[in-house]
C-alpha positions in Angstrom: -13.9 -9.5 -26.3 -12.3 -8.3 -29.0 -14.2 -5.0 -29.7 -13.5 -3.8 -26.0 -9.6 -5.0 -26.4 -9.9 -2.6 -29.5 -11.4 0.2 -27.4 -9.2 -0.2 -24.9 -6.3 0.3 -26.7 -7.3 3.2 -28.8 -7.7 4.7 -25.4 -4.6 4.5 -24.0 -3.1 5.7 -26.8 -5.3 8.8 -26.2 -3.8 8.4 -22.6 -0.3 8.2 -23.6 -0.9 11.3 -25.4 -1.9 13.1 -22.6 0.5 11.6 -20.4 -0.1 8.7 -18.8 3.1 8.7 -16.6 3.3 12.0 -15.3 2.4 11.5 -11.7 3.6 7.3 -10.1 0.3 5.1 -11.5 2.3 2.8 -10.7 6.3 2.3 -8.5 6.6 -1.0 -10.9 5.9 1.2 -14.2 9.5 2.1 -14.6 11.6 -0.1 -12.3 13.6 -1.9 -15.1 14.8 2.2 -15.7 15.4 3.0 -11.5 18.4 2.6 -9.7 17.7 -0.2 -6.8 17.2 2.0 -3.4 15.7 1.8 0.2 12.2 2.9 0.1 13.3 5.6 3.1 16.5 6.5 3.9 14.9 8.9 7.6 12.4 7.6 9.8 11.0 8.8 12.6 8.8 6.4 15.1 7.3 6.6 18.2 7.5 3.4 21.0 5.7 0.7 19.6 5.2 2.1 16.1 6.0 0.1 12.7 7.2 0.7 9.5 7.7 -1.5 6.4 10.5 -0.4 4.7 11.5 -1.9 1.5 14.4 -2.3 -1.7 12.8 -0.8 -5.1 13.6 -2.3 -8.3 15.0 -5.4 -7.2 14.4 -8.9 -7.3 17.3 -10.4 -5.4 17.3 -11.5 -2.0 17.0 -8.4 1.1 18.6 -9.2 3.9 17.9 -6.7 7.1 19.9 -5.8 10.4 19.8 -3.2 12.5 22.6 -1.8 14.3 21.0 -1.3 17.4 18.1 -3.8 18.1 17.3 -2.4 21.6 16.4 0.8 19.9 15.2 -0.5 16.7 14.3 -4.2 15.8 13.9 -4.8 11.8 13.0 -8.6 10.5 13.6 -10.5 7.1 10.6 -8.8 5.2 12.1 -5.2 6.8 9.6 -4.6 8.9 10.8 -1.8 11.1 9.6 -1.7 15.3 10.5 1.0 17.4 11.9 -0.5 20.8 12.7 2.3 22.9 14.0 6.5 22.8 17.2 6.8 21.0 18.6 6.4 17.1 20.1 3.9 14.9 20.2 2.4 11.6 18.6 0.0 9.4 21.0 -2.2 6.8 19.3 -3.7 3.4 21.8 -6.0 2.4 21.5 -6.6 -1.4 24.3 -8.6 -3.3 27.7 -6.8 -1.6 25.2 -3.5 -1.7 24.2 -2.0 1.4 21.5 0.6 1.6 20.6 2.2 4.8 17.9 3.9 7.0 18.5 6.0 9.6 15.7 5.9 12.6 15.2 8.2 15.3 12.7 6.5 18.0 10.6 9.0 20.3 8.8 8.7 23.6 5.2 7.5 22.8 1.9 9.9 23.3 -1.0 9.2 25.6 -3.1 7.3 23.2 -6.4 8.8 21.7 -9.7 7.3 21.6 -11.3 7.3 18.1 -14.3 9.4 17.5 -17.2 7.2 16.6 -19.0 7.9 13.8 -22.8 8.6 14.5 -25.4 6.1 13.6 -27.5 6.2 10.8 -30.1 4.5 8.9 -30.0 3.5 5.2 -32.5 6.0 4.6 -30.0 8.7 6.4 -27.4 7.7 4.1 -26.8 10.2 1.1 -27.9 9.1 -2.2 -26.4 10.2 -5.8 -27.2 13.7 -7.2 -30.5 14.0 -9.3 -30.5 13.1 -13.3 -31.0 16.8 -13.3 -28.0 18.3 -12.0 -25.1 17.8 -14.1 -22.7 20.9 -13.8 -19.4 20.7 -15.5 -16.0 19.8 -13.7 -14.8 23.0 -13.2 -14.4 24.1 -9.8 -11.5 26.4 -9.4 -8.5 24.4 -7.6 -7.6 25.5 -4.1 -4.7 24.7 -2.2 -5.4 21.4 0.1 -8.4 22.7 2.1 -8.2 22.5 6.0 -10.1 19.0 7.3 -13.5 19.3 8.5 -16.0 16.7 9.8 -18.2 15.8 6.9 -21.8 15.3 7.6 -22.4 11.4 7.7 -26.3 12.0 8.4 -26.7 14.4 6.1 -29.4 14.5 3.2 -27.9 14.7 -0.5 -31.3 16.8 -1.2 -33.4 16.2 -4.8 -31.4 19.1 -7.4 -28.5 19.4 -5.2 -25.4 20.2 -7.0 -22.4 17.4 -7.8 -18.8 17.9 -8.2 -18.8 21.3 -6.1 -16.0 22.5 -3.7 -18.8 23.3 -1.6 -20.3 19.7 -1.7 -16.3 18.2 -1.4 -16.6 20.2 1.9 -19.3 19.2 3.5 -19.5 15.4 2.6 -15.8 14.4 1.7 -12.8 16.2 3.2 -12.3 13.4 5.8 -8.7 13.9 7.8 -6.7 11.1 6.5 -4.4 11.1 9.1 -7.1 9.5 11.0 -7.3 6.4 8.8 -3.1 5.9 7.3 -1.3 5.3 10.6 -2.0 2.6 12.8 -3.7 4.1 15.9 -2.4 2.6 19.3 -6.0 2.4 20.1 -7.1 0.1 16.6 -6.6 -3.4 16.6 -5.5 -4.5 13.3 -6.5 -6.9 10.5 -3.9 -8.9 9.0 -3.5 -9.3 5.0 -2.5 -12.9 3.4 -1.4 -13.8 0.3 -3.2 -16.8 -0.9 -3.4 -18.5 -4.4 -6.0 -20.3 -6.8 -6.3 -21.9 -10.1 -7.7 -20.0 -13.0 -8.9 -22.3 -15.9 -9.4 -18.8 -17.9 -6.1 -17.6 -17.6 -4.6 -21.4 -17.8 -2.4 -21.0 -14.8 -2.1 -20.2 -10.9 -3.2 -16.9 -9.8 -2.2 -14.8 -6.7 -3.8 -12.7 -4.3 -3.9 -10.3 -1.4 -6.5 -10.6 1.1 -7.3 -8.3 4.4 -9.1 -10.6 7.2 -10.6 -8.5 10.1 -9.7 -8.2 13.3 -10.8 -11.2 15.5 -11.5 -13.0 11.8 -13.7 -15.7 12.9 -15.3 -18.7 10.8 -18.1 -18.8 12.5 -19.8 -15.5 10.9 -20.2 -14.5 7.4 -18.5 -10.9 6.5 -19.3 -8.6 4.1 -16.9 -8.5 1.2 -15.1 -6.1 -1.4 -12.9 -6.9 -4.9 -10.8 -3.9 -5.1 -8.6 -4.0 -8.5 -5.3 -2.1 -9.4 -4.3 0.1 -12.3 -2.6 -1.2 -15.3 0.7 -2.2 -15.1 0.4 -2.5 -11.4 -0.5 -5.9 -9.3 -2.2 -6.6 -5.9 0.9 -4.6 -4.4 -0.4 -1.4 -5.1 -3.0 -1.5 -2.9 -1.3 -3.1 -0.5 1.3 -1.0 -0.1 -1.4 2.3 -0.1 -1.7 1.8 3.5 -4.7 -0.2 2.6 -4.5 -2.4 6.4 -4.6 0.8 8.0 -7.4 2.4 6.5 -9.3 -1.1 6.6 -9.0 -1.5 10.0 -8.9 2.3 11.6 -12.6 2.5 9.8 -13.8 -1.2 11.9 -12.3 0.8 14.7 -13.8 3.6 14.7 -17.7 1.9 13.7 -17.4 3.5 10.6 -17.6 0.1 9.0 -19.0 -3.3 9.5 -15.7 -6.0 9.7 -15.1 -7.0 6.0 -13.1 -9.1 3.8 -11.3 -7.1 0.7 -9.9 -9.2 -1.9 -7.1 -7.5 -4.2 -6.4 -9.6 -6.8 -3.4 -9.0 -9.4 -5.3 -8.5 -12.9 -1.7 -9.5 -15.1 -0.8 -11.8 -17.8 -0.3 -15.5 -17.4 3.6 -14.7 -17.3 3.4 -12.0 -15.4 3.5 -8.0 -16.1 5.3 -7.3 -19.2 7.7 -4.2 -18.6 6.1 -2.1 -20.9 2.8 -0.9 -19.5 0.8 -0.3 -22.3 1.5 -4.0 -23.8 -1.3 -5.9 -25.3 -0.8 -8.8 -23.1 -1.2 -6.2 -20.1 -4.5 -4.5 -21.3 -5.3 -8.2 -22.7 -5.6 -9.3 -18.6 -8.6 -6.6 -17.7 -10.6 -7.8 -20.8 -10.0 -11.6 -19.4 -11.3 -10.6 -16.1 -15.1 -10.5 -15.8 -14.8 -14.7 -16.6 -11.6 -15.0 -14.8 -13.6 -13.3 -11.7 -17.0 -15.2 -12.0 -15.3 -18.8 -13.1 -12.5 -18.7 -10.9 -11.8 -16.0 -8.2 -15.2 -15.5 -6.5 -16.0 -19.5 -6.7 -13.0 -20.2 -4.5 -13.2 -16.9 -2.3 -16.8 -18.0 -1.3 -15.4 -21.9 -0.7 -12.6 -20.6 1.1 -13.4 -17.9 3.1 -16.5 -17.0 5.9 -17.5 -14.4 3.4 -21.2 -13.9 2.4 -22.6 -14.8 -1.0 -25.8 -12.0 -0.3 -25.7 -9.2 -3.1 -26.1 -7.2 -0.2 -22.9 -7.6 0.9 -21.4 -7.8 -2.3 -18.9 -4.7 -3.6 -16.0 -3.8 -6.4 -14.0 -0.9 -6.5 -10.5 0.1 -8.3 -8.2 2.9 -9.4 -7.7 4.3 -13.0 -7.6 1.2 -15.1 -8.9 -0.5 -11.9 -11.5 2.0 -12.1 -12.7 1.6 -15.1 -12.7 -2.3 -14.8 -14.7 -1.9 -11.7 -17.4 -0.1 -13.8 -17.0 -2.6 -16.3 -17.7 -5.7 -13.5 -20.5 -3.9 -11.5 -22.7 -3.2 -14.6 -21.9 -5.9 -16.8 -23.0 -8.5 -14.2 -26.1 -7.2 -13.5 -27.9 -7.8 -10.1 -24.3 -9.0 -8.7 -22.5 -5.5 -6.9 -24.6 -4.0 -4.1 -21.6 -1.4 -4.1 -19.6 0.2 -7.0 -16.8 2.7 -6.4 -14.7 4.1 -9.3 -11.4 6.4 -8.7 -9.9 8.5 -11.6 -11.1 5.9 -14.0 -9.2 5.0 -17.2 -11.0 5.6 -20.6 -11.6 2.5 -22.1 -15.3 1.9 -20.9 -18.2 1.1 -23.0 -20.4 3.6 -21.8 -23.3 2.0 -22.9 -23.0 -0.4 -20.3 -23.6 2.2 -17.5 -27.3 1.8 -17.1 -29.6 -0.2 -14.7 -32.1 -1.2 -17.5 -32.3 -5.1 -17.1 -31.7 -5.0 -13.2 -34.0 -6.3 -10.7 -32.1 -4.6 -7.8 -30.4 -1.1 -7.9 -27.2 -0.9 -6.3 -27.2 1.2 -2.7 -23.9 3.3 -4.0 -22.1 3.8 -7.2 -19.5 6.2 -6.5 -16.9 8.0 -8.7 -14.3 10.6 -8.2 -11.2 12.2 -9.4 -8.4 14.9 -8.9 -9.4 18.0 -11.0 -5.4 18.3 -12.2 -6.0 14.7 -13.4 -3.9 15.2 -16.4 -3.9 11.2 -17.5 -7.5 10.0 -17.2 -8.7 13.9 -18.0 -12.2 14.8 -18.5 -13.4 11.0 -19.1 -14.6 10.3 -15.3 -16.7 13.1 -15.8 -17.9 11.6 -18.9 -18.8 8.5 -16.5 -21.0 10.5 -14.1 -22.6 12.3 -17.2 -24.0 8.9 -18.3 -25.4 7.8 -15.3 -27.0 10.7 -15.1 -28.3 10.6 -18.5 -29.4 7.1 -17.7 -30.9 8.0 -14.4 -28.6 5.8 -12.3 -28.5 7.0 -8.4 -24.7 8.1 -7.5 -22.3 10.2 -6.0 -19.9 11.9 -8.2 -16.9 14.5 -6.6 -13.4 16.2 -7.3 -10.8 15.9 -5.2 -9.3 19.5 -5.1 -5.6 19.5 -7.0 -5.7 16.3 -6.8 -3.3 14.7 -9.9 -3.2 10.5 -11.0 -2.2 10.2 -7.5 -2.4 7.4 -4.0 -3.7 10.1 -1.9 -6.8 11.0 -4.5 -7.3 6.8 -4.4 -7.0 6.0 -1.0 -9.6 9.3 -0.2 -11.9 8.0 -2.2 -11.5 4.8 -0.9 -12.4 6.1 2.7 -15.3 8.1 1.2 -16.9 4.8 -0.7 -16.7 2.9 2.4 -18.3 5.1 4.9 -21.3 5.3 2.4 -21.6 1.5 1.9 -20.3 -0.9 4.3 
């Protein structure tokens, strides 16, 4: 424990040097230094479209109105519904503060029907790049390229290249429009907030889960732990659209119905302002007992979730990332699925190796923006040691891609069409 508290921390000094808050790791990073405001101050719906909106950097009461409800209905946790064609505006009441929201509703579109995904065997699936490709990350950056349909039955062929543009292309530039808005077609999940006791952490913990459409006890589902950056909470997944994405992939059968549990990896007393605290990193050192004493124990108890390896995955974002890497090879036999997203620097590399296993895992995938200024060259270094240990994977760059949600939430949609 306390050697990889002390790696950890020389790391993020090496990430503060390189700048660790250049591009939003996290809203609640710097709230205590931003002005309290309305999360959007324009919004444009269509007829039965939602919005959340929300007041940053506050922790006083919000109370919500709208000026017109027949256009417009908002309720207490400013959930935004578009009634009918016409405008208005939406009052956050905070204190004697008022901040506002103006909404213009349009005339709803025929709806679409989703394109389903082909079907495809395991075998059809592709696996990691060879132990003897391992080219450098240094595609040249192109501006965002234009979405095509990746090739979901195609073969990742022995010696094929990792980390291309020409390999982003065909296997991973996936229209995200497809999978952020709620479709009128999808029918969507719902995400709780639920709460257990951590005899690690010596104090009650909470949680976000997403339950499936037509969530029913009477079948086991497949289930994912997906972990947040440092200096973050369960929020930050939440908030990245994560309902959405969850439930436009079950829609469109490029998923099996699953449970995600996003837990909030924080100090007993809650985040400390100053991200880079030792009782913030001290949290993500705590976790691998915190998660095997505590969090699975009562998610298998409490939930229809399966307890098959099989069904069994982890991912997370910087920090997150690197935590998930931490959790999926430290607990050997335990992950059937392992997806890593610009992960933080503080892993003991050493770790990354199937030597001891029984069962390899059917996906370990990592990926990252090539302008990742923060986390730099080190998820590279990642993909470099599996492939010098010989561990199966999938490693790509997310063209000009920075520290940011939209290089986390792609690579979320890419892990889960090659797993669940």
């Amino acid at each position: 424990m306390n050697k990889r508290n002390s790696m950890i921390r020389k790391a993020i000094s090496l990430c503060i040097v390189m700048g660790m808050l250049v591009t939003g790791v996290c809203s609640q990073t710097a709230n205590a230094r931003k002005k309290v405001s309305i999360s959007s101050k324009k919004l444009t719906l269509k007829v039965g479209q939602k919005k959340k909106l929300k007041v940053k950097n506050t922790k006083k009461k919000v109370v919500w109105s709208s000026k017109n409800k027949k256009v417009a209905t908002v309720d207490k946790k400013g959930l935004v519904k578009a009634k009918k064609k016409g405008s208005t505006t939406i009052i956050a009441k905070v204190g004697k503060k008022k901040y506002t929201c103006k909404v213009t509703v349009k005339k709803k579109s025929a709806a679409v029907k989703p394109t389903k995904k082909p079907t495809t065997s395991a075998s059809q699936k592709p696996s990691g790049p060879s132990s003897n490709s391992t080219p450098a990350p240094s595609i040249v950056p192109t501006p965002d390229p234009p979405s095509i349909t990746p090739t979901p039955d195609a073969h990742w062929d022995e010696g094929k290249k990792s980390g291309t543009e020409e390999d982003y292309n065909k296997y991973f530039n996936v229209d995200m429009k497809e999978y952020q808005s709620k479709k009128e077609s999808t029918k969507m999940g719902t995400i709780q907030t639920f709460q257990y006791e951590s005899g690690v952490v010596g104090s009650t913990r909470e949680a976000s889960i997403y339950l499936p459409p037509d969530y029913s006890t009477s079948k086991k589902y497949p289930v994912l732990y997906m972990i947040h950056g440092l200096g973050c909470d369960r929020t930050q997944w939440v908030y990245m659209q994560l309902n959405e994405i969850l439930s436009n992939m079950i829609a469109r059968n490029e998923i099996r119905p699953l449970i995600a549990v996003v837990p909030s990896v924080i100090p007993k007393d809650g985040l400390n302002p100053n991200t880079f605290s030792a009782e913030n990193i001290e949290a993500f050192t705590k976790f691998e007992k915190e998660f095997l004493e505590d969090l699975e124990p009562y998610i298998l108890k409490n939930y229809s979730v399966s307890s098959d390896r099989k069904d069994t995955g982890v991912c997370g974002l910087s920090m997150g990332g690197m935590e998930a890497l931490h959790l999926g090879f430290s607990i050997k036999d335990h992950f059937n699925y392992i997806g890593s997203f610009s992960a933080a620097p503080t892993l003991n590399q050493d770790l990354l190796t199937l030597e001891g296993w029984k069962t390899s895992p059917d996906l370990v995938m990592l990926c990252t923006g090539t302008k990742d200024g923060t986390v730099g060259d080190n998820p590279y270094n990642y993909h470099m040691s599996l492939e010098k240990n010989n561990v199966d994977h999938i490693w790509y760059l997310y063209p000009n891609g920075t520290h940011e949600s939209r290089v986390w939430k792609h690579g979320l949609v890419n892990f889960l069409r090659w797993s669940y």
